[in-house]
N, C-alpha and C positions, 0 to 999 in steps of 0.2 A: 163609440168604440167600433173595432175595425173588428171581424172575423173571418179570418178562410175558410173559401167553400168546401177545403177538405179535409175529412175526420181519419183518425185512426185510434181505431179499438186496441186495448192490450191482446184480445184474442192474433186481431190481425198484427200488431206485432212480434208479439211471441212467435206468431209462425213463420215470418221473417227472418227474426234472429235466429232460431235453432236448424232452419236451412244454414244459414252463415255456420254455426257450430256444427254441424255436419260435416257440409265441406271441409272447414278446416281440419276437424279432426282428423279425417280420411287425408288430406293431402300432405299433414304431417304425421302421419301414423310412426313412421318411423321414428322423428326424434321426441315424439310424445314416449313412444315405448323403451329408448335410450334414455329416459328420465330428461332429456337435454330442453325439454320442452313441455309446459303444462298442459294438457288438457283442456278444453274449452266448455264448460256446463251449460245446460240448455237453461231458457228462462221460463217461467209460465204466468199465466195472468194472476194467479193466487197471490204469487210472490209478490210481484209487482203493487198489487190492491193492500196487502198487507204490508208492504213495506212503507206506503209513501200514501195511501187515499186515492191514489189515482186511476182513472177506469179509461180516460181518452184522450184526444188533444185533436187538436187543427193545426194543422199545417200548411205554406204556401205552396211546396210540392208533396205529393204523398205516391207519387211513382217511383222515384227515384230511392225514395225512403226505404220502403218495401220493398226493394229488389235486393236480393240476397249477395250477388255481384256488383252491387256499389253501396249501399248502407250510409246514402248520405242526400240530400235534397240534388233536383236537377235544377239551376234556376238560371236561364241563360244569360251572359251581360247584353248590357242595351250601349245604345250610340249614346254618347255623351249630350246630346242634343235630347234623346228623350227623358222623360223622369224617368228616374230611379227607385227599383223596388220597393226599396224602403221607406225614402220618400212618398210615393204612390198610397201605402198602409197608412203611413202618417196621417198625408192629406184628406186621408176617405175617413177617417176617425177626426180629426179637426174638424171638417166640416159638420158633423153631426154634434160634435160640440159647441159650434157656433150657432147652429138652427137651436141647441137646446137652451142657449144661454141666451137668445136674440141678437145675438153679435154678427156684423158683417166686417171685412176687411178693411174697412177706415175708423172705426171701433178700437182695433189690435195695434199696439203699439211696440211688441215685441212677441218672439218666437224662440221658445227653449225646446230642444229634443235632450230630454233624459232616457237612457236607458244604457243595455251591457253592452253592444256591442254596437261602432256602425260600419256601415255601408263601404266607405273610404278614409282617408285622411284628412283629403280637401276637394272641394267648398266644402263648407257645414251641411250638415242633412238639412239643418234649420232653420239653414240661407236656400238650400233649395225650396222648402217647402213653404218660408214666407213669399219665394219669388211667384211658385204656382197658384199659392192664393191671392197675389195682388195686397200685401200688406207692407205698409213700408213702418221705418223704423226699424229695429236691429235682430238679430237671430246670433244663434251662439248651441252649439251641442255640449252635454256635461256626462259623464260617466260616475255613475257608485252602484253601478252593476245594479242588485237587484234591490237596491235601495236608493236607484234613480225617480223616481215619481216623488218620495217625499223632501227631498233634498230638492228637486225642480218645484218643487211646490214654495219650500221656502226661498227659493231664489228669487221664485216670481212675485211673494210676498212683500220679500225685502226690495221688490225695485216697484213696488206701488207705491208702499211707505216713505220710498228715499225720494219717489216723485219724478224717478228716470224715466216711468212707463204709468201711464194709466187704467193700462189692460193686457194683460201678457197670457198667452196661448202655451200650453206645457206640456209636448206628444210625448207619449211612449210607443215608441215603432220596435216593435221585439220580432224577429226574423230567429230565434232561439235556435231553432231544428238547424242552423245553417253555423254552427257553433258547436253542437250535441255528434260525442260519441257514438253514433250508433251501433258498435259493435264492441262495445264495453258493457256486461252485460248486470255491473253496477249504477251505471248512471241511462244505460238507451230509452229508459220508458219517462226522465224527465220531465221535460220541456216540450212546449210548444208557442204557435204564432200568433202573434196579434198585436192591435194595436187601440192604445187607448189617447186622452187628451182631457183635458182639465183646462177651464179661462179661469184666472184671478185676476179683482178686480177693483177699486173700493166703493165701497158701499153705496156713496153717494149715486152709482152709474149700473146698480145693480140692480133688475129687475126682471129675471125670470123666478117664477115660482116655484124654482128648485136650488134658489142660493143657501150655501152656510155660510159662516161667518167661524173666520180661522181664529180661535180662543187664543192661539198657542202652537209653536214649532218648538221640536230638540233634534239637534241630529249629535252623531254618536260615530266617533272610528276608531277603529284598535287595528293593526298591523297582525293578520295572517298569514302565511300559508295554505290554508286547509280549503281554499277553496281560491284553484287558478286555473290563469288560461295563458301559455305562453306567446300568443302569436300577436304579431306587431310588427314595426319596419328593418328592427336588425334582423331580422329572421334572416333578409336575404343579406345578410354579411357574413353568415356559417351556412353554406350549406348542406353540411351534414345534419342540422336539425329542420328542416324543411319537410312537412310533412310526416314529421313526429305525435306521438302519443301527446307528448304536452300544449301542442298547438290545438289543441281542443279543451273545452271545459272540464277539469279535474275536481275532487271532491275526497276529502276523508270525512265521510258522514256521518261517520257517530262522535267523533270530534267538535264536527259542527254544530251539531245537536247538542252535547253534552255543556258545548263553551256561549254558545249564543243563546237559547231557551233563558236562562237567568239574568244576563244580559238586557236582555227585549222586555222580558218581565220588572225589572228593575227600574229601568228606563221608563216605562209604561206608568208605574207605579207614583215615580218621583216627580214625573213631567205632569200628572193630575194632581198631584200635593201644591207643588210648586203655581198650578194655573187655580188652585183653591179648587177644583171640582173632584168631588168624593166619586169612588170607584163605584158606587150603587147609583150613581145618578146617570151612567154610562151606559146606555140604551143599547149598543154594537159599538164592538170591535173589528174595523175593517182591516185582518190582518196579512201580510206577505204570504200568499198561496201557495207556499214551495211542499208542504208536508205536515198531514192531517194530525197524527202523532205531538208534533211542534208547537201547532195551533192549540189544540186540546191542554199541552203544558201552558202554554202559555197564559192563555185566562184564564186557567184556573190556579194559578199561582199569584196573579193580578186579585184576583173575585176573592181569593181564599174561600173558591167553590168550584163547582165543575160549571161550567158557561152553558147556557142552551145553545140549541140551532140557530134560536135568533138571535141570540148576544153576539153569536161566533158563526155567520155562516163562513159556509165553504165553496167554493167555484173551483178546486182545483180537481175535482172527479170528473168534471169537463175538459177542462181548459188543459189541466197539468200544471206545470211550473211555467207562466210565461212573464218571470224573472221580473221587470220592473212594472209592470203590466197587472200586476196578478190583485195586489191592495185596490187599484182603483175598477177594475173590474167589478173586484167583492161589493165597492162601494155605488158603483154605477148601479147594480141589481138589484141591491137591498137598501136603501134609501128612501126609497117611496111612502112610506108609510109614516116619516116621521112630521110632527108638530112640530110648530113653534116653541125653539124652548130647550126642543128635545139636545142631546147631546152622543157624540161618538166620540170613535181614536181611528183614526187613520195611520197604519204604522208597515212598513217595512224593515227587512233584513237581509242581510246578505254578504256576500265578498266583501274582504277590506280588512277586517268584518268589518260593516257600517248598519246603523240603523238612525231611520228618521222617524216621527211621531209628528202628527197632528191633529189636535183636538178641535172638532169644528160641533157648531150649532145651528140648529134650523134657521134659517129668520123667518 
């Protein structure tokens, strides 16, 4: 996995945003006092840690962030000749998945980038970043937001199996902060950067001492609204919506909570019946990092018990929310310690609503 060199604390947050709610209140005093216009409330770290688990995040830029007069990343474009940001996170997390898997670039026989958002339209992020690592064979990017890593996971399963690919490489390059309201002071302490990557591969060609062995995939969509993002290529066919509220990541969060927690937990529940492995043989739960609250319902509606620390860590008091990133982080960190034998759930959730599951085993 990929991480930027820079952090930001809810402390230094908050003191960001409530400059922003300052200003604005003062500069619309008047039609705040006409009623014509709400007021803007300040945030503080309390709220933030109580709402959501979250205490930090990294970010690609954290100047630009922090500045009360822009409240959004500074990330300059590059010459079409050079790589691409995003590209670039991808590459430096692939490569450390290749060193951990013992994989070199003639090994790899395809290149999926999952995750929420990319970079451009065209070439593929994951035409670029098969080109930078010297891998040939095909590349293709996939979107199910923050339920992109387990859906890429079964993609890449599905084309070991069918025999289209031998060994397929699967980034998650999350640039989130470049997407995140920062001056919405429901969603600003969200998200943040990074990037992860995952080789699948079959068995017979498997030989680092950190393989599982995928039991089992489900994925799962249902059609919401309650959690969107408007921006895309007709944007510029109105341009009275350019630069709109909805051209950034929207959310009704207790909605989301309320319809998806059952959802995940259902899913979870029926995809272990279904692969015959009982919920007490389930060592950890490596689940979507968006919201500690979530996590907490969730296996314990699974366990029909409250989960420990270790059935159920959590990486999002660091990280935050970095959307398709966040499960295979959990899964990168806490891993280490299992046997042969031993078994997990690898599971996200998110926009769409979509959720994927996958139950893997030590070898």
């Amino acid at each position: 996995m990929y991480t930027p060199p820079n952090t930001i604390s809810n402390d230094e947050l908050v003191e960001s945003f409530n400059a922003y709610v300052a200003r604005f209140n003062t500069e619309n005093a008047a039609a705040i006092e006409a009623g014509e216009l709400a007021a803007l409330s300040d945030s503080s770290s309390a709220f933030i840690e109580k709402a959501s688990g979250i205490k930090s995040r990294y970010v690609i830029d954290k100047k630009g962030v922090l500045d009360p007069q822009r409240m959004k990343p500074s990330i300059p474009e590059r010459a079409d000749e050079a790589l691409s940001v995003q590209a670039e996170i991808g590459v430096a997390a692939a490569r450390q998945a290749m060193e951990r898997a013992g994989k070199t670039a003639d090994d790899i026989d395809a290149v999926i980038v999952a995750c929420s958002n990319m970079q451009r339209a065209y070439p593929a992020m994951a035409i670029e970043i098969q080109n930078e690592l010297g891998i040939k064979g095909y590349g293709y990017d996939m979107n199910v937001a923050c339920s992109s890593a387990t859906f890429g996971i079964e993609a890449a399963y599905n084309a070991v199996v069918a025999g289209t690919a031998g060994c397929v490489l699967m980034v998650n390059a999350e640039i989130c902060s470049g997407h995140l309201c920062w001056y919405d002071r429901d969603c600003h302490f969200i998200f943040g950067d990074v990037a992860t990557a995952v080789i699948v591969e079959g068995g017979e060609t498997a030989t680092s001492e950190h393989c599982f062995e995928i039991q089992g995939t489900r994925l799962q969509t249902q059609f919401s609204n309650n959690i969107r993002n408007n921006f895309g290529f007709l944007n510029n066919a109105d341009e009275s919506g350019i630069g709109q509220r909805d051209k950034l990541f929207m959310q009704n969060g207790r909605k989301v909570f309320k319809e998806v927690c059952p959802m995940v937990a259902t899913q979870i529940t029926e995809h272990l019946s279904d692969c015959d492995v009982d919920k007490d043989q389930v060592k950890r739960f490596w689940l979507h990092q968006a919201n500690l609250s979530m996590n907490t319902l969730i296996a314990k509606r699974v366990l029909g018990r409250d989960a420990t620390p270790e059935e159920n860590p959590t990486i999002l008091d660091e990280y935050a929310n970095t959307s398709s990133a966040g499960s295979i982080i959990a899964f990168h960190k806490y891993q280490s310690d299992f046997q042969k034998g031993e078994q997990g759930v690898i599971c996200s959730f998110g926009a769409g609503y979509s959720i994927g599951s996958v139950i893997v085993r030590k070898l």
